[in-house]
mmCIF file of the C-alpha atoms, coordinates in Angstrom:
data_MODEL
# 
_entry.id   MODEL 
# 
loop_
_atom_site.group_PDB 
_atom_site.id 
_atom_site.type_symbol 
_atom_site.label_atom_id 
_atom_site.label_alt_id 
_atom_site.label_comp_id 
_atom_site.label_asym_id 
_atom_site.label_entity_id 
_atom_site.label_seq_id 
_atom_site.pdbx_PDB_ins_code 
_atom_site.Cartn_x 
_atom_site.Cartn_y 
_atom_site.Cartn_z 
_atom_site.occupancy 
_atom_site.B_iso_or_equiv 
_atom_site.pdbx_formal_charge 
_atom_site.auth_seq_id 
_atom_site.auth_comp_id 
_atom_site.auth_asym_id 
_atom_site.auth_atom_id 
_atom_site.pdbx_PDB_model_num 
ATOM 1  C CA . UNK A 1 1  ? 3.741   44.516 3.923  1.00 0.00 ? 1  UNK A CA 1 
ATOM 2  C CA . UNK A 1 2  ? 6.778   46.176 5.475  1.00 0.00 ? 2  UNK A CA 1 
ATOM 3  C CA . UNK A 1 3  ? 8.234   45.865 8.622  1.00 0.00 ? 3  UNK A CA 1 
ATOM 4  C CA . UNK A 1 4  ? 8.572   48.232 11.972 1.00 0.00 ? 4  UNK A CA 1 
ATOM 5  C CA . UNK A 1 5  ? 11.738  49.187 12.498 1.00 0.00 ? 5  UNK A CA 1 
ATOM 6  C CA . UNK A 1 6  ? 13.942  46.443 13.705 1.00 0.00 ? 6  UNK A CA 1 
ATOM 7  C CA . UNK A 1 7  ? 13.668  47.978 16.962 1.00 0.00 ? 7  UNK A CA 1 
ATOM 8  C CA . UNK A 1 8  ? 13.679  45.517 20.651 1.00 0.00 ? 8  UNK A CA 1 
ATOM 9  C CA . UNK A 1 9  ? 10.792  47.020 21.674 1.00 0.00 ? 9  UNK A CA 1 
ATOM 10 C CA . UNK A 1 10 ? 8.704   45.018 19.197 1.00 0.00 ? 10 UNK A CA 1 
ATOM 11 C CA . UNK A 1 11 ? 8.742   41.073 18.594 1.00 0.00 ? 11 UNK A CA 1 
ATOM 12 C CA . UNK A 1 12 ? 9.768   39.988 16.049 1.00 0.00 ? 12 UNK A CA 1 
ATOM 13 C CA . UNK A 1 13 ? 6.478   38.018 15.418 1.00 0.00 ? 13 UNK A CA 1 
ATOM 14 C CA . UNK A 1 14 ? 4.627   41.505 15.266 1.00 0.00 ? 14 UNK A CA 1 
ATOM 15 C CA . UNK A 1 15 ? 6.728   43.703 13.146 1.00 0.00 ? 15 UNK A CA 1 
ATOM 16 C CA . UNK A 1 16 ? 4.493   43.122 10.345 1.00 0.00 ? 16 UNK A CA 1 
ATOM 17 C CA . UNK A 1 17 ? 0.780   43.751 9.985  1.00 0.00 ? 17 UNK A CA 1 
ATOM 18 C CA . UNK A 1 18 ? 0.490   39.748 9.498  1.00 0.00 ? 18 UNK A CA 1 
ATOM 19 C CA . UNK A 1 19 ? 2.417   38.860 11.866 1.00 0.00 ? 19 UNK A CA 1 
ATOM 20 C CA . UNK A 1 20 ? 0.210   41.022 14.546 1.00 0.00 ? 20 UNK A CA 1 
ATOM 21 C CA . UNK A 1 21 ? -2.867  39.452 13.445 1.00 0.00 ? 21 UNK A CA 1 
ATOM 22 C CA . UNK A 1 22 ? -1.779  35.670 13.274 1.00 0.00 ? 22 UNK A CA 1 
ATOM 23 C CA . UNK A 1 23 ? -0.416  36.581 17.205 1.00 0.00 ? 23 UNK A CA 1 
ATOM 24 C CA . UNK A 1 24 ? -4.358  38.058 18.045 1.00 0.00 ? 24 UNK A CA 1 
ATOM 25 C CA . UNK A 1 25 ? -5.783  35.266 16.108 1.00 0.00 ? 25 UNK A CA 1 
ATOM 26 C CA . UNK A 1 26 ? -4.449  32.705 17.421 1.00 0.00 ? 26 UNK A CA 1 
ATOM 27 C CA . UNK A 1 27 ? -4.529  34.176 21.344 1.00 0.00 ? 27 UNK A CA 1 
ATOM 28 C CA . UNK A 1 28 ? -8.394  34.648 20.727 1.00 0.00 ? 28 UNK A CA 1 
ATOM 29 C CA . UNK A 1 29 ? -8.566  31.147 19.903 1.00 0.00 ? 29 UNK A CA 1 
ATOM 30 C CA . UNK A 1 30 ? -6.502  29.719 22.248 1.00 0.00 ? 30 UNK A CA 1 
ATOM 31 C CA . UNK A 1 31 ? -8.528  31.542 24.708 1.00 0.00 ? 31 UNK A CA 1 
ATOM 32 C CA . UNK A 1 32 ? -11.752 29.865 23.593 1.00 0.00 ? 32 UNK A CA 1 
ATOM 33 C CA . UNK A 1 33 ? -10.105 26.625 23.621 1.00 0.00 ? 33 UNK A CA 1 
ATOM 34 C CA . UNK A 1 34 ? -9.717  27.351 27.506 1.00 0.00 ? 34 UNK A CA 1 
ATOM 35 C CA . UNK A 1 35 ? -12.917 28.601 27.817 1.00 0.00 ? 35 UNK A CA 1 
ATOM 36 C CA . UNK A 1 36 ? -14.473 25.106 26.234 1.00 0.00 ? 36 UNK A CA 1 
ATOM 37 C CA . UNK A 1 37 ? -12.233 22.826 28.191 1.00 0.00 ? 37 UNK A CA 1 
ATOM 38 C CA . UNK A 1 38 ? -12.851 24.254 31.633 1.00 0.00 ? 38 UNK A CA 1 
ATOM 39 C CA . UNK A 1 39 ? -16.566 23.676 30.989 1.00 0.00 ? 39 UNK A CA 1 
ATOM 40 C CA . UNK A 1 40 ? -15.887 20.244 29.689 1.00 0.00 ? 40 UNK A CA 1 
ATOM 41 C CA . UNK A 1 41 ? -14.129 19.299 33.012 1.00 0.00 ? 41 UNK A CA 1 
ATOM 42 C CA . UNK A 1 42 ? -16.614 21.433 35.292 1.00 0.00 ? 42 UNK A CA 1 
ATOM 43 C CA . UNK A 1 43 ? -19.310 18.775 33.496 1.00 0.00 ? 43 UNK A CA 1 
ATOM 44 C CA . UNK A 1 44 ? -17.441 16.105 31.471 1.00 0.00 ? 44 UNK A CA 1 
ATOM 45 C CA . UNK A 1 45 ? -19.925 13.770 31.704 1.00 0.00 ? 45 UNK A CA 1 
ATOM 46 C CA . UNK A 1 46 ? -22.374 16.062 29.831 1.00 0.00 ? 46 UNK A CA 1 
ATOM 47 C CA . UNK A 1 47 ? -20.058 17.348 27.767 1.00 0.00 ? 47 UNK A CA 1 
ATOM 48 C CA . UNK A 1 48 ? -19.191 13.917 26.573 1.00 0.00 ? 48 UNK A CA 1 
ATOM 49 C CA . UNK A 1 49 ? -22.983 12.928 26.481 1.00 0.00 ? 49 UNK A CA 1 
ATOM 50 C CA . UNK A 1 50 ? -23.524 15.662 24.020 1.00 0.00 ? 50 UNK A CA 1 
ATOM 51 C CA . UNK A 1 51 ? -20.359 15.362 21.733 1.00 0.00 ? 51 UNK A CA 1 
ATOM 52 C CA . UNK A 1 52 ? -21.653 12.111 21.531 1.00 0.00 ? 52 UNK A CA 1 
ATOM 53 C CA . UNK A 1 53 ? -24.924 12.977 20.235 1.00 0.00 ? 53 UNK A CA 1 
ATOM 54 C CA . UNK A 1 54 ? -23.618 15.186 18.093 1.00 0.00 ? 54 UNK A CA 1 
ATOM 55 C CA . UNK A 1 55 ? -21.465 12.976 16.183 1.00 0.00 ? 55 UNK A CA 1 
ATOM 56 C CA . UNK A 1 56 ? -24.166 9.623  16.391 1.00 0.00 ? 56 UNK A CA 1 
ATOM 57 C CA . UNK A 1 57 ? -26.931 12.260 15.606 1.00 0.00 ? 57 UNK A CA 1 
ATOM 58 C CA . UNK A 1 58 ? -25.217 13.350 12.727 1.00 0.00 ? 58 UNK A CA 1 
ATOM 59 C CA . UNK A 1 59 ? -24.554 9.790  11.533 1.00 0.00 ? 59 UNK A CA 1 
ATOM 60 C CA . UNK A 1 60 ? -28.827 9.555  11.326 1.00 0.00 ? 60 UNK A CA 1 
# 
């Protein structure tokens, strides 16, 4: 793909097409990652209760 113009007003990480989507990618899933530990430590004893049974149950 080519680049934008190699002007400042554009990272350097998003000058290409690829580049832009590997950058909204990754913040989308860095987001959910927040999202999942917050309600891990809002309820981390349930949250560890049922990654537990997850992984034992799947073990069955």
């Amino acid at each position: 793909m080519g680049q934008l113009g190699k002007s400042s007003m554009v990272p350097a990480q998003q000058s290409t097409v690829e580049g832009y989507v590997t950058q909204c990618a990754l913040g989308g899933l860095y987001t959910i990652i927040g999202d999942e530990d917050t309600a891990i430590h809002k309820d981390s004893v349930g949250a560890g209760s049922a990654i537990i049974g997850k992984v034992f149950g799947a073990l069955k």
